[in-house]
C-alpha positions as CSV (number, residue, x, y, z in Angstrom):
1,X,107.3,110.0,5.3
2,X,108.2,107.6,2.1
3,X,106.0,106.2,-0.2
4,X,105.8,102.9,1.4
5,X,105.0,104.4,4.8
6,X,102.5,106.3,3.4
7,X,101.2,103.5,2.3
8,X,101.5,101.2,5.2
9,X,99.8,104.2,7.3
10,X,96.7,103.9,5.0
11,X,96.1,100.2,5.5
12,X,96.9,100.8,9.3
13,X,93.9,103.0,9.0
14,X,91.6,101.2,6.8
15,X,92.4,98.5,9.4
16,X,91.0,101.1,12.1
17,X,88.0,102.0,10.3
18,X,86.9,98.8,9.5
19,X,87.0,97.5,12.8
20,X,83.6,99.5,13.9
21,X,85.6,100.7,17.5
22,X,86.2,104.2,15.9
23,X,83.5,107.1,17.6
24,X,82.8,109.6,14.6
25,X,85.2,111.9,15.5
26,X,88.0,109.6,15.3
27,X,86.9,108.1,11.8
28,X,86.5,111.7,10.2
29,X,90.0,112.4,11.6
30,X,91.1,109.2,9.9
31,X,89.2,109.8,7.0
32,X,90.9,113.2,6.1
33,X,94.0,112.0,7.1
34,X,93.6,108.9,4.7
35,X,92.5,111.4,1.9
36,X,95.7,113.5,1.9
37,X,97.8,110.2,2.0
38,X,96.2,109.0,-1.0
39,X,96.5,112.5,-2.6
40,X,100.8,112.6,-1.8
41,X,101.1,109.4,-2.9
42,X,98.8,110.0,-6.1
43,X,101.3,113.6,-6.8
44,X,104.2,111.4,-5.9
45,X,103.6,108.5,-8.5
46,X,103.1,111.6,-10.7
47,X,106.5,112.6,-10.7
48,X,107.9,109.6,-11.0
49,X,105.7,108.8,-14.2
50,X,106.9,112.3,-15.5
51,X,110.2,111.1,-15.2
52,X,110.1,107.9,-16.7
53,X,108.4,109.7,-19.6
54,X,111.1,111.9,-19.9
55,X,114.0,109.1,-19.6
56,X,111.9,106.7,-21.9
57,X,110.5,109.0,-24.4
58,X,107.3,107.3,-23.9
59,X,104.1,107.9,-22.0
60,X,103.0,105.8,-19.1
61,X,99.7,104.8,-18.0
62,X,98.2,106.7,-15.3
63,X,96.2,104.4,-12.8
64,X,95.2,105.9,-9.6
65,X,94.5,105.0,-6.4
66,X,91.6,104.4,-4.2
67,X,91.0,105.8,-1.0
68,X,93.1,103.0,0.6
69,X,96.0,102.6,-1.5
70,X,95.1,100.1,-3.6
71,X,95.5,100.2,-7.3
72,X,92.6,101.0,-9.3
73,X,91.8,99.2,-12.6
């Protein structure tokens, strides 16, 4: 899975959890599975700030992400 399906996945399941039709089970499942998402996509905007670093000589900004994707400031 990509980046951007990674992070269409999460709002699919932010969507789910929101709605209030999830028993317990299901939103701890979702949870967890949110949670890693969010921690590949955090490892993979890593790399890719590595390499601009490298290929710019400069250092970029780290700003991570919540726990559904979006950017926090």
């Amino acid at each position: 899975m990509n980046y951007e399906e990674k992070a269409k996945r999460l709002e699919e399941l932010l969507a789910e959890m929101e709605g209030g039709r999830m028993k317990l089970d299901a939103l701890i499942a979702a949870y967890n599975e949110g949670r890693k998402l969010v921690e590949e996509c955090n490892k993979e905007l890593d790399a890719i700030r590595l390499t601009i670093e490298k290929v710019t000589g400069a250092g970029v900004e780290k700003v991570p992400l919540s726990a559904d994707g979006d950017v926090q400031l």
